[in-house]
N, C-alpha and C positions, 0 to 999 in steps of 0.2 A: 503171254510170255511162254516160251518153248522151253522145254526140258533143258535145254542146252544152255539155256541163259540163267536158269536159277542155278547158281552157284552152293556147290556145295565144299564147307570147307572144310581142314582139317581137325579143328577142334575150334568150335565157335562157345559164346557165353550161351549159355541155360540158366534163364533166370527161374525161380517157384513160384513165383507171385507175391509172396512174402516178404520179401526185400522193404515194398514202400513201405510197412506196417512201420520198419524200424525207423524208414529214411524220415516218414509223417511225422512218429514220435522228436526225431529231434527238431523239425522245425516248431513243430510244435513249441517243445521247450526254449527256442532259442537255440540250441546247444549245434552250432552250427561250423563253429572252429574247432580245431583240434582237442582231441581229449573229451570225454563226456560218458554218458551212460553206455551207449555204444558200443566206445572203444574196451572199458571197464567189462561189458557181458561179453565182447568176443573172445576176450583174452580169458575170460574166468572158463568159457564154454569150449573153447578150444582146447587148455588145459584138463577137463575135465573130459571131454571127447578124450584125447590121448592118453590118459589116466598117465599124467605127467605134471610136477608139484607148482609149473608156473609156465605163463608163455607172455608177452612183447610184442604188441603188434606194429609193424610198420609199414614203410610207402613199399616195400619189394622185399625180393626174396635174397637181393644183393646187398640189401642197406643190412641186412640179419647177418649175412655174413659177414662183411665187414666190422658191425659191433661184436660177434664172437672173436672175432681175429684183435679186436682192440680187448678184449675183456685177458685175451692170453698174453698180450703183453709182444703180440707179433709187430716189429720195425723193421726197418736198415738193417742189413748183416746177419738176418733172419731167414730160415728156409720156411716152407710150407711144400708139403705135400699134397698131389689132387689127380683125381683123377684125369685122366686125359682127355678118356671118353667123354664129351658134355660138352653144355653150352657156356661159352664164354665166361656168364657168369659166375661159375664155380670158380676161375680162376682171379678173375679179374679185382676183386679187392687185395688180394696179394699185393697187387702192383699198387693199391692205393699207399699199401704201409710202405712201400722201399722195401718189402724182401722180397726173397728168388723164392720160384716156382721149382718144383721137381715130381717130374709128369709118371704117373703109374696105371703102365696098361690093365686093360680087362681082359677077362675071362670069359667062356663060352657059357657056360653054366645060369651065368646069372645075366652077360651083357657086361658086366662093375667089376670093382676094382680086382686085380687078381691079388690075393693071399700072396703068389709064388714070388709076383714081381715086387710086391709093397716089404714083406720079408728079406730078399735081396739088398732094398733100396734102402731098409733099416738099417742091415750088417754093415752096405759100402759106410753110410754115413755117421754110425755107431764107429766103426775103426778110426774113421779120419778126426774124431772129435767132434761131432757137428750135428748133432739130430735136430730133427726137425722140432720146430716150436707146436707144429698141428697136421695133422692126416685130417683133408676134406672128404669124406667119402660119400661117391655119389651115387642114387637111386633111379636107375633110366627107365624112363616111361613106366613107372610105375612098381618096376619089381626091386625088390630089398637085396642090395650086396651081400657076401655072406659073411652077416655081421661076426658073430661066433669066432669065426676064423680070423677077420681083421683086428676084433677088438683085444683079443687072447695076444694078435701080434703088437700092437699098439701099447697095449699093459707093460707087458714082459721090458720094453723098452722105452715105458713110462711118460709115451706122449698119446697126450691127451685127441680126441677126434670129434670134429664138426663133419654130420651127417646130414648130407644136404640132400633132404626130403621134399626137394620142390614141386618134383612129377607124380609123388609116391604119400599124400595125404592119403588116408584111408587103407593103405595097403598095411599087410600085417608080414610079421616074419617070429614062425615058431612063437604064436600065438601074443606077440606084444607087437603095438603101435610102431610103424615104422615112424622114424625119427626121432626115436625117445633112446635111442642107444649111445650117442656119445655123450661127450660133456655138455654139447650145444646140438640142437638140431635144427633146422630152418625149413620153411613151407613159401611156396608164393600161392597168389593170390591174383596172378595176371591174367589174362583176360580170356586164355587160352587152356587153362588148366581144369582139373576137375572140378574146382569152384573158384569162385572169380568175386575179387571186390572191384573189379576194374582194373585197377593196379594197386599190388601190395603184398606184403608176408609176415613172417613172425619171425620169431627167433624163440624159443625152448629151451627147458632146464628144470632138472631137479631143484641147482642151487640158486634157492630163491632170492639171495643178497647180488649173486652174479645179474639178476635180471632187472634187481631196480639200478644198481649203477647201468647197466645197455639201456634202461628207460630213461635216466640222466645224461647220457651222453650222447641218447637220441632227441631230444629236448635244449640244444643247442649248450649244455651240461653247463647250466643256469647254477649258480651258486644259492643257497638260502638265503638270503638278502630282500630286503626292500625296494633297493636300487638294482638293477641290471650288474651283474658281476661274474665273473668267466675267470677259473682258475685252471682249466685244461680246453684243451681242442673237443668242440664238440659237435652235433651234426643237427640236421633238421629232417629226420627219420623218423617224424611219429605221424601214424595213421590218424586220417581225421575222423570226425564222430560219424559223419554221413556215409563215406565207404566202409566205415565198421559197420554201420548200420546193413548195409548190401551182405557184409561177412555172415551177419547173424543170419540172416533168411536165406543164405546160401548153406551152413553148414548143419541148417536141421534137415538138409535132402543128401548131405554126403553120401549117406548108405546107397540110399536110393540111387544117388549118380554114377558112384562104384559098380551098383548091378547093369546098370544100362552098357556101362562101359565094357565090361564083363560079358553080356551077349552080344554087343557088336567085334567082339574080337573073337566068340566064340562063331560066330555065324560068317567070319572068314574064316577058318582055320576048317569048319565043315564044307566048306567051298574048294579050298584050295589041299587039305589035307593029304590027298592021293596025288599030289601032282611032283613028279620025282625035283630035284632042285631048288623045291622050296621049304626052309625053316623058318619058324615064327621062334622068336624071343622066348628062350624058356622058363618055367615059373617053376623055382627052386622046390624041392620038398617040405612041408610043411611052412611053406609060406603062401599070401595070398595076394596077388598083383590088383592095383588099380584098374590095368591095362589104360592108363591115360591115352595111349596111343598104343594102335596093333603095329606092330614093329616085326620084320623079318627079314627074311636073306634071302635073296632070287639067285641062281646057281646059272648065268648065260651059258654055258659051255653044255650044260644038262636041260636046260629050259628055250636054249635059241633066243630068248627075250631078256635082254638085262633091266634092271633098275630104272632107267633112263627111258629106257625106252617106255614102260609102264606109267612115269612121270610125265612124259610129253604126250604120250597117249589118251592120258586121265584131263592134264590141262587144254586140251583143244576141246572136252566137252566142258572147260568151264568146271574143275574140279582140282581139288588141292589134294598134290603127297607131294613128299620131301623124301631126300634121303637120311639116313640117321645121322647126329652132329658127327659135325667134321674133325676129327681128335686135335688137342690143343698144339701137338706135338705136329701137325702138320700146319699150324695156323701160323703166318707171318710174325704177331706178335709176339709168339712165343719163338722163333727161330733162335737155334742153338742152345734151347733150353735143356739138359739133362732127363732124357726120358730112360725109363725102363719098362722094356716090350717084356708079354710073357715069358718069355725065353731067350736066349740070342737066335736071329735070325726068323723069331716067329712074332707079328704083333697081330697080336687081335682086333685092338683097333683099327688099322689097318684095313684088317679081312671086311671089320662092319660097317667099316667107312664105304669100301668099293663094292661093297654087296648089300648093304640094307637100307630099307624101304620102311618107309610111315605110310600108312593106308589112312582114308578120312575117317576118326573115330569118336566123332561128336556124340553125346550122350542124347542129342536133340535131333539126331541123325534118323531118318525114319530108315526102316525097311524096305519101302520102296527105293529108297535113295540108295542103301545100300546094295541092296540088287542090283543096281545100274550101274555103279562102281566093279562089283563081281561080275558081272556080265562083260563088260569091259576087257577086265583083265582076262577073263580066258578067252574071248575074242582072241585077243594077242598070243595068248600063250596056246591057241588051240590052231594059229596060221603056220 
């Protein structure tokens, strides 16, 4: 097989080796349908990783959000705030309750939500009568929004924030747990992330009564009864014992994944450092990014080489980047939804839509590989 044919992608699964220990233990016991020892140590060890008073684990990072959006009471006639920037996900249980989305650009600084524009988008909907029922705020590729400033805005205006930590496990901001800052926080678990049960996520909380009702109404919110009985809408959201099992021997190498992650994004950024038109995703002061993905801005106008170009160039060797998500506010589904850009006339998302670049940033990614990737690129940018 030629270089050219071993595929390398953008973030593939790392497993430790550990994983079967857990997956053995439950055949062993039997304990092979949902619920079990498993699910029970992921959820206690992930709370306790986060040093956060409970966590929920379920089939994904969207079924988490979803039960936060049910736990607040979000329907019909309901708003919800979110970022723009992100993947679908973040949006998309909104539309499962019946309420409207109301899109909030980012900032330079972090990539995430901007302070300037979510404050704005407070005042208009504060006047009209109408705040929002939850601000989603989201954490791109791995670095923390600038919680401080959001949560101070969110407070003052007394709505509550789901911190959708799905890129951003392990990352820190001014020295606590990224996605332990709002009411709720959410993690995935997909296949593609810094740790992986296959598919799946959590949902997070201090309040631990909020988490056994999200564990009841992920459990198809089964009544106490003998017989089968259903007094509200419930869902089929719970992780089973087997992929918890994968959870568990994934998250005793998080650190570990974190560092890997951490020098393949350093060992671009010494590559490409000196080269004028290009900016990597900046990592806020006193915080500390996953780096799930190296994530940047290629500047064509300064570099002669745009984004796309880099893209098509990487996949004819048989090699995966993307560009950064496509902001919600330009996505079909959301057309004509209420956005608010940084400023009038300035969107940032925007700029990171039509300028930025996901490089391959697999924690499993050798050095070798990575070289061939970097050699690549300044090929191109050195024509």
């Amino acid at each position: 097989m030629t270089d050219k044919e071993e595929r390398i992608f953008l973030s593939s699964p790392h497993m430790s080796g550990n994983e079967q220990k857990y997956i053995q233990e439950a055949f062993d016991l039997n304990w092979i349908a949902p619920l079990g020892n498993n699910v029970d140590g992921l959820e206690r060890e992930l709370a306790e990783y986060n040093s956060i008073n409970d966590a929920a684990v379920v089939t994904s990072g969207t079924a988490a959000i979803h039960l936060a959006l049910r736990l607040l009471n979000v329907g019909k006639d309901d708003s919800v705030f979110v970022s723009s920037l992100t993947f679908v996900a973040s949006a998309n249980p909104i539309l499962y309750q019946g309420a409207t989305s109301v899109l909030i650009d980012s900032e330079m600084d972090t990539w995430n939500m901007s302070p300037l524009a979510l404050e704005r988008a407070l005042k208009d909907a504060n006047e009209k009568g109408k705040l929002p029922k939850a601000v989603i705020v989201v954490n791109l590729y791995g670095q923390s929004a600038q919680m401080d400033e959001l949560m101070e805005i969110c407070d003052r205006y007394g709505v509550p924030v789901i911190e959708d930590a799905a890129e951003s496990l392990g990352s820190y901001y001014k020295g606590r747990k990224s996605g332990t800052f709002g009411k709720y926080g959410i993690f995935s678990f997909n296949g593609n992330k810094i740790i992986t049960t296959s598919g799946g996520g959590a949902l997070v909380s201090n309040d631990e009564e909020a988490l056994k009702k999200a564990r009841f109404l992920a459990t198809q919110a089964r009544d106490p009864a003998v017989h089968y009985q259903h007094s509200e809408l419930g869902y089929n959201y719970r992780m089973s014992n087997i992929v918890a099992g994968i959870g568990r021997g994934q998250l005793e190498v998080l650190d570990e994944r974190v560092r890997q992650r951490r020098a393949v994004f350093q060992r671009y950024e010494e590559a490409f450092e000196e080269i004028d038109g290009i900016e990597f995703q900046p990592e806020l002061e006193d915080t500390m990014s996953n780096r799930w993905l190296t994530a940047l801005t290629i500047d064509p106008a300064i570099t002669g080489v745009s984004r796309d170009d880099i893209i098509d160039r990487l996949g004819e060797e048989n090699i995966e980047a993307r560009p950064v998500w496509k902001p919600m506010h330009l996505q079909p589904l959301f057309e004509g939804v209420e956005y608010y850009p940084q400023e009038d006339g300035n969107s940032v998302s925007d700029y990171l839509f039509e300028f930025g670049l996901c490089l391959p940033s697999g924690s499993n990614m050798s050095v070798v590989e990575q070289e061939r990737v970097i050699a690549l690129v300044l090929e191109l940018l050195n024509k």
